[in-house]
C-alpha positions as CSV (number, residue, x, y, z in Angstrom):
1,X,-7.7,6.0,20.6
2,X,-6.8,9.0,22.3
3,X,-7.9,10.4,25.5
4,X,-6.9,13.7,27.4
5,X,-5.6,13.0,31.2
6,X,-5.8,15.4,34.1
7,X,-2.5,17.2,33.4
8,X,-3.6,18.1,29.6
9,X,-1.7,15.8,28.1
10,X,-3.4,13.7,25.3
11,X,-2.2,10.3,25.3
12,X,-2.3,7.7,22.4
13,X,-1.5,4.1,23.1
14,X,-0.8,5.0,26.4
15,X,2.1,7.0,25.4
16,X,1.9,10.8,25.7
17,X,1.2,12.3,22.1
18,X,1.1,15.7,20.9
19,X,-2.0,17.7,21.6
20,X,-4.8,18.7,18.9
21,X,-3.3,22.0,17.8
22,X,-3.9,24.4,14.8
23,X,-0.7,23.9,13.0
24,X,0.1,21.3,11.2
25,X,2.7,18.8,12.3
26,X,3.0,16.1,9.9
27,X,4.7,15.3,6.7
28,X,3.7,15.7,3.2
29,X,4.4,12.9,0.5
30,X,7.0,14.1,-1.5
31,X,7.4,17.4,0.4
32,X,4.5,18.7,-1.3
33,X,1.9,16.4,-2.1
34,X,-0.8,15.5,0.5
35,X,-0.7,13.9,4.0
36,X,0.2,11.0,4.9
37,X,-2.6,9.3,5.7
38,X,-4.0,10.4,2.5
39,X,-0.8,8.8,0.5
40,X,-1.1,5.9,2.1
41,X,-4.9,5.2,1.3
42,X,-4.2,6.3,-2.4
43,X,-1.3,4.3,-3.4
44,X,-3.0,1.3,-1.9
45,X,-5.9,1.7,-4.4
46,X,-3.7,2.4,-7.3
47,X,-1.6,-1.0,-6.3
48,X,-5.5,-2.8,-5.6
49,X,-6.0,-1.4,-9.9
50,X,-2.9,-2.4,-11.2
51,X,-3.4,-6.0,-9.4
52,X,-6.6,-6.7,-10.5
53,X,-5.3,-5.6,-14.2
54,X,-2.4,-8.3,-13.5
55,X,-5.2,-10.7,-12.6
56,X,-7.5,-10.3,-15.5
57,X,-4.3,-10.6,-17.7
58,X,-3.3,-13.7,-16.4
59,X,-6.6,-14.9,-16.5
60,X,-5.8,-14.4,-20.1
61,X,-3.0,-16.0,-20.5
62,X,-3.9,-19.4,-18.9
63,X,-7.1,-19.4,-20.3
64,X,-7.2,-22.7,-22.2
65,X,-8.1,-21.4,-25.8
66,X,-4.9,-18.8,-25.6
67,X,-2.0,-20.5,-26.8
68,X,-4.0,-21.4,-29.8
69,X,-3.9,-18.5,-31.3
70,X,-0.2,-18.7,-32.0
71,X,1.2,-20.7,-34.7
72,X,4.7,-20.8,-33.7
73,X,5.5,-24.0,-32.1
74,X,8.2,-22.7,-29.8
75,X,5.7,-19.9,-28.4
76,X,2.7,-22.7,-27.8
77,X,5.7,-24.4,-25.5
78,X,6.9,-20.8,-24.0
79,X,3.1,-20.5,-22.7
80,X,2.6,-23.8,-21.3
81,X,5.8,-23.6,-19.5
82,X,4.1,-20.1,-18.5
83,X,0.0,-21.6,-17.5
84,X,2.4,-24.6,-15.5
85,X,3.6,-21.5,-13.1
86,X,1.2,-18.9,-13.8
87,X,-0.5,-19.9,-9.9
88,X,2.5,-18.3,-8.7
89,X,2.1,-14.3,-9.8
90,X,-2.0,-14.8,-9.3
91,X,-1.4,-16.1,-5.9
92,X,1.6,-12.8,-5.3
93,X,-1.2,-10.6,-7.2
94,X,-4.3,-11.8,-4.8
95,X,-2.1,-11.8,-2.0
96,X,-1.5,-7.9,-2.9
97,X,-4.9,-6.9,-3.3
98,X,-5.4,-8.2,0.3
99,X,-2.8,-6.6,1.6
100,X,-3.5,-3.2,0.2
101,X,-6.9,-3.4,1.5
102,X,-6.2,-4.2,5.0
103,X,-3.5,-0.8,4.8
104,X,-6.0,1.3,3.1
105,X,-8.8,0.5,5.9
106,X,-6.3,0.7,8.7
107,X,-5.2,4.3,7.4
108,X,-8.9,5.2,7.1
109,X,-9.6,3.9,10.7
110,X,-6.3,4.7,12.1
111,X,-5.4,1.2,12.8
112,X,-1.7,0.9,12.6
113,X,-1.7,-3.2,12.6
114,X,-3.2,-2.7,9.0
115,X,-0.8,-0.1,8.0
116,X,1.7,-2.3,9.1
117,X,0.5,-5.0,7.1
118,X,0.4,-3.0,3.4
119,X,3.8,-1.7,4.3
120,X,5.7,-5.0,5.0
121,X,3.6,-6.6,2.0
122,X,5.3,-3.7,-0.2
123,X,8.9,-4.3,1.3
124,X,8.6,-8.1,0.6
125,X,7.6,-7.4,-2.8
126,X,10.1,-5.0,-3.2
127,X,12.9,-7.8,-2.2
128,X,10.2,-10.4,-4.6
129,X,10.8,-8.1,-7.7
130,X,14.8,-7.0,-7.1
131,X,14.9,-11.2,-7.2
132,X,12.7,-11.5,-10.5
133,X,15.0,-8.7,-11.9
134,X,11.8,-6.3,-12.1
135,X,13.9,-3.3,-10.7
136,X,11.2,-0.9,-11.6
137,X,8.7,-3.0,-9.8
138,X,10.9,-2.9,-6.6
139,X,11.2,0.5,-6.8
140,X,7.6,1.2,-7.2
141,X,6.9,-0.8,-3.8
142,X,9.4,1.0,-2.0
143,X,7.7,3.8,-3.1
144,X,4.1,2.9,-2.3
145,X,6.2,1.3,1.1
146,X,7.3,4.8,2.4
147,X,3.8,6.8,2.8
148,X,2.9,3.5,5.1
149,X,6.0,4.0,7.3
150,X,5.7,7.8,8.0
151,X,2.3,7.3,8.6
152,X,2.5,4.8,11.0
153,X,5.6,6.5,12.9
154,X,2.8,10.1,12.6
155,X,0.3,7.9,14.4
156,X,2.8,6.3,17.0
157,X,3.7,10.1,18.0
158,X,0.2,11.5,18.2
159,X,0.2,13.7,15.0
160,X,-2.1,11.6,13.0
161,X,-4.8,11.0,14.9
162,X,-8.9,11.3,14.1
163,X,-9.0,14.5,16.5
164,X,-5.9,15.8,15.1
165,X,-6.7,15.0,11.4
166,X,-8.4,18.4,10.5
167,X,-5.1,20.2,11.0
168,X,-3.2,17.3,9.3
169,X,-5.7,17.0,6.2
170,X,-3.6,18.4,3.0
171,X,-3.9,17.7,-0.5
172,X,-2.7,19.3,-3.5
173,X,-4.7,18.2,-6.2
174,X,-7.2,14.8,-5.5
175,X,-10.0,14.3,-3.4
């Protein structure tokens, strides 16, 4: 929270932040894009989708009735090799969604714990998928990592703050 001392000075986290002003201060994803703030609460619903989407097709894929489908014998034993481990990516995939959540509501309430949260999540699943040989997915968390750590080093220094947010707010083309 920020407060405003006797010298002028506002002061977040009892460090001395810059003041509300009328120009803006703070970054724009990709140069261009929209704030910060705004980055970080939008990648961590598009990561909450794409989840969920992993969840329901798991779901899928260890439902019981699944593998029967197939008639080839060495696909019925790919798949229950598969259901034996699938606990693993629903568990990484749950885990996610949680994780996203907590950075989306700390970006919308300026809680930088949360943000903190999404952001390592992001950077361990980075390191997850570089190890699984997914380098597209690694790339895509360091991607959705970055908005998270620019945000959170905005809020540290007093740009990106609820009284400051109004000369902060920039979008190009969503909500």
């Amino acid at each position: 929270m920020e407060t405003e001392k006797a010298d002028g000075v506002y002061y977040a986290d009892g460090e001395a932040a810059a003041s509300p002003t009328t120009e803006k201060q703070g970054h724009l994803f990709f140069g261009c894009c929209c704030d910060t703030r705004r980055a970080t609460i939008i990648v961590n619903v598009i990561n909450m989708v794409m989840a969920a989407l992993a969840l329901f097709g798991m779901g899928v894929v260890a439902s019981s009735g699944f593998a029967d489908q197939f008639d080839d014998d060495a696909v019925k034993a790919d798949l229950a090799t598969a259901q034996q481990y699938i606990w693993i990516p629903i568990l990484i995939s749950a885990f996610s969604i949680l994780c996203a959540g907590l950075g989306m509501y700390g970006a919308m309430k300026y809680k930088q714990w949360m943000v903190m949260v999404g952001a390592v999540w992001y950077c361990i699943n980075s390191v997850l998928s570089i190890l699984g040989g997914d380098l597209g997915g690694a790339a895509l968390s360091g991607l959705f990592a970055y908005p998270h750590f620019v945000f959170m080093q905005e809020m540290k220094k007093g740009i990106m703050t609820e009284a400051n947010y109004p000369n902060e707010k920039h979008s190009c083309c969503c909500v």
